[in-house]
C-alpha positions in Angstrom: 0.0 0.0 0.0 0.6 3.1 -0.5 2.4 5.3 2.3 -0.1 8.6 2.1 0.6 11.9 3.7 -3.1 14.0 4.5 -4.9 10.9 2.9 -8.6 11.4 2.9 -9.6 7.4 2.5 -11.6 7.8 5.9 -13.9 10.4 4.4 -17.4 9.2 2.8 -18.0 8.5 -0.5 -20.5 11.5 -0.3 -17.6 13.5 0.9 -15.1 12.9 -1.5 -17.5 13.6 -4.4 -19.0 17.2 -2.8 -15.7 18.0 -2.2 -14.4 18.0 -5.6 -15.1 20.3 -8.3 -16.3 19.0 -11.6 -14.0 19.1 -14.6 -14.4 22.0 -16.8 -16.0 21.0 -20.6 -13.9 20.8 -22.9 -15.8 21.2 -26.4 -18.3 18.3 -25.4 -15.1 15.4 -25.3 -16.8 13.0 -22.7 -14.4 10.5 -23.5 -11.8 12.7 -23.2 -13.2 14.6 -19.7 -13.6 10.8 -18.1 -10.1 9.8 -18.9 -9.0 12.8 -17.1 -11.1 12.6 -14.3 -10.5 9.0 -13.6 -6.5 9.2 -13.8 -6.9 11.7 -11.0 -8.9 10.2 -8.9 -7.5 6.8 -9.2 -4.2 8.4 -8.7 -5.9 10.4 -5.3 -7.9 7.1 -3.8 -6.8 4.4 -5.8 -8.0 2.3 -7.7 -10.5 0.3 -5.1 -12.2 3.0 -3.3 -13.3 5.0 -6.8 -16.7 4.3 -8.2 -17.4 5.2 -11.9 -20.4 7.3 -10.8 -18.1 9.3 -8.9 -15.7 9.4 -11.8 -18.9 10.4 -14.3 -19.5 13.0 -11.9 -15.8 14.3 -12.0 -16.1 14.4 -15.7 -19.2 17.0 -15.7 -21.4 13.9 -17.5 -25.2 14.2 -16.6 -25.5 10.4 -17.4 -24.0 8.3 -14.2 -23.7 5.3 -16.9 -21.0 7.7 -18.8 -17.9 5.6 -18.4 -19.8 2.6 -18.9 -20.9 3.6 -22.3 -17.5 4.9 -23.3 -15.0 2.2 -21.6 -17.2 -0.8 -20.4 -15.5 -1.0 -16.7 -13.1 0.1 -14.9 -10.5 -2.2 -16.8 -11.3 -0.2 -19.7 -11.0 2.9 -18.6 -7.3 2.0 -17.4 -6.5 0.5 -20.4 -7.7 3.9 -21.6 -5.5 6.2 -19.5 -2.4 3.8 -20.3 -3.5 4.2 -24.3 -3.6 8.5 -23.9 -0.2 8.8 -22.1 2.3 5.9 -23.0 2.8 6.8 -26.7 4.4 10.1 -25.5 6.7 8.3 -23.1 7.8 6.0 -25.6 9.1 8.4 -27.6 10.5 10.7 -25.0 12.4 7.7 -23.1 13.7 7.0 -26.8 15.6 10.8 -26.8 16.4 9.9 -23.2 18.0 7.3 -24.2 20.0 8.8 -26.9 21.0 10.9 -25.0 22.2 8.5 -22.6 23.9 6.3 -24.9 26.4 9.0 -26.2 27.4 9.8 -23.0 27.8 6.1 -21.7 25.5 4.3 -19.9 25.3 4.3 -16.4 22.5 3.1 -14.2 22.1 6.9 -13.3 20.9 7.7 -16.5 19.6 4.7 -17.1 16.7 5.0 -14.2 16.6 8.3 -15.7 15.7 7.6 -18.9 13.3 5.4 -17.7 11.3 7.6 -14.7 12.1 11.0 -16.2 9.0 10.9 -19.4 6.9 9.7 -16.5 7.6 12.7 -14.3 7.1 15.3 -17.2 3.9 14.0 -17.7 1.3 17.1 -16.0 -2.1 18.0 -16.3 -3.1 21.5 -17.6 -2.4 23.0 -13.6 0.8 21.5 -13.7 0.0 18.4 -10.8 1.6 15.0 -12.1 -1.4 13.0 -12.0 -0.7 10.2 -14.3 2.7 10.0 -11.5 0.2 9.2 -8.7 -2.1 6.8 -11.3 0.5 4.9 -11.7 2.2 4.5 -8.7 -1.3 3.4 -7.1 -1.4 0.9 -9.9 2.0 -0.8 -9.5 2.3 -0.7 -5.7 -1.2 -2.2 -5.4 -1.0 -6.0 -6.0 -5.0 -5.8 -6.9 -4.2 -3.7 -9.8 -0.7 -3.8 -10.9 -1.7 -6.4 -14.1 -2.8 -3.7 -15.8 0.5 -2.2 -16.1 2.1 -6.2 -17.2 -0.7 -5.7 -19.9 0.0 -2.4 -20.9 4.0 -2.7 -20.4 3.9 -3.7 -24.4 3.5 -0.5 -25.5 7.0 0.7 -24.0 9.5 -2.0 -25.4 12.1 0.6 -24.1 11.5 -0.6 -21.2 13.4 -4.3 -22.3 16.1 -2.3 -23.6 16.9 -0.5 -20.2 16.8 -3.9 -18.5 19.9 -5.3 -20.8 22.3 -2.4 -20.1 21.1 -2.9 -16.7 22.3 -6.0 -17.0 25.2 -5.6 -18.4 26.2 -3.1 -15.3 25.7 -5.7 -12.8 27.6 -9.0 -14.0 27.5 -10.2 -10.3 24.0 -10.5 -10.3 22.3 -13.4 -11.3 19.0 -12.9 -13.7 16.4 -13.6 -10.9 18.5 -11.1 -8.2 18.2 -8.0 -10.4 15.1 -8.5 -11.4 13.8 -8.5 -7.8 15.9 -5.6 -7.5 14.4 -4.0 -10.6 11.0 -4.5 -8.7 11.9 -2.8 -5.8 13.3 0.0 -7.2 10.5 0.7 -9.5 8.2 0.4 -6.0 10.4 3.1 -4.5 11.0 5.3 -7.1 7.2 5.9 -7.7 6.6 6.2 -3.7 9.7 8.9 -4.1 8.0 10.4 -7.2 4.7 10.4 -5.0 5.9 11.9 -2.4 7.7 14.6 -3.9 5.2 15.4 -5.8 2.6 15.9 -2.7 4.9 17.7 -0.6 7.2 19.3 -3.0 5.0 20.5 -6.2 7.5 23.4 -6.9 9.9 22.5 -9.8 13.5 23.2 -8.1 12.4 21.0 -5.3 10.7 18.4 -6.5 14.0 17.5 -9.1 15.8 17.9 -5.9 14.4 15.3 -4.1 13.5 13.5 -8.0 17.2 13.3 -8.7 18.3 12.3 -5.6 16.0 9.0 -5.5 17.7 8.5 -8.8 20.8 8.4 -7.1 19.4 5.9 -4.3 17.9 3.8 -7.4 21.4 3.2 -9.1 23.0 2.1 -6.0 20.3 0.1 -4.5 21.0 -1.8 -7.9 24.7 -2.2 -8.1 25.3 -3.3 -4.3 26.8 -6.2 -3.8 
């Protein structure tokens, strides 16, 4: 679970949905308004504890059956969110890489390559929502298949394994892949976190860069 600083999870339902402000419209786009509204409020609650009548109601939709017309379920509707952001992170973690590669790699800018698309990835106030979507997606055993399924739309992610790899010839297969997992687990808590407490650029790439740091050596310990 999630470690979660000012959570509201023991508010009601009822609660939660007063308390939020409907999204604006945006030129009638109901698909568009629920896949918004969803990635934030999966990313705020998880996955779990959000209804998609609260989500319809998010999205400005006067029909409560909205997301099921759209998306089908919940499944969807993540399948959805994964669909409108990964193509963009593909190709950014490809320059990333690049860039990367003609500098040497290192597991520095490896773990950069592969956290830093996700992290430029902000809603039109600047919050990193799809950040907290995803880290309540991976860290949450309930959910985190949907990321296994949607992990084949970002091969790069196979490619920074192997020069992982290659940086750590005294770990067997299965021990840096448990590794891999860990880090991944703590880098999104780190981006989480950062992004809760520290919103303001220079500190949160402060406290970004510096879990980067604590990635690559949690990887190459002996």
């Amino acid at each position: 679970m999630l470690l979660r600083v000012g959570s509201r999870r023991c508010q009601a339902s009822s609660e939660r949905d007063m308390a939020r402000s409907p999204l604006k419209k945006r030129n009638g786009n109901a698909p568009e308004d629920i896949i918004r509204a969803a990635e934030r409020l999966f990313g705020e609650d998880g996955v779990s504890l959000v209804s998609l009548r609260q989500i319809a109601i998010a999205a400005n939709q006067v029909n409560n059956f909205a997301v099921q017309y759209h998306f089908g379920d919940k499944d969807g509707l993540i399948q959805a969110i994964f669909q409108r952001r990964l193509p963009y992170i593909e190709n950014r973690r490809r320059i990333q890489m690049d860039e990367a590669r003609r500098e040497g790699f290192n597991l520095y800018n490896l773990n950069e390559a592969l956290f830093r698309p996700i992290v430029e990835e902000v809603d039109e106030n600047g919050h990193r929502v799809y950040v907290r979507f995803l880290a309540q997606i991976v860290c949450d055993n309930r959910t985190a298949h949907h990321w296994l399924k949607a992990s084949s739309m970002v091969p790069s992610i196979i490619e920074i394994m192997t020069e992982q790899a290659k940086l750590c010839p005294h770990l067997s297969e299965t021990d840096l892949s448990y590794r891999l997992q860990l880090v991944n687990a703590m880098m999104f808590q780190a981006i989480y976190l950062a992004d809760q407490n520290e919103p303001e650029v220079p500190k949160f790439e402060a406290k970004f860069t510096g879990a980067l740091r604590m990635a690559a050596a949690a990887i190459s310990a002996p």
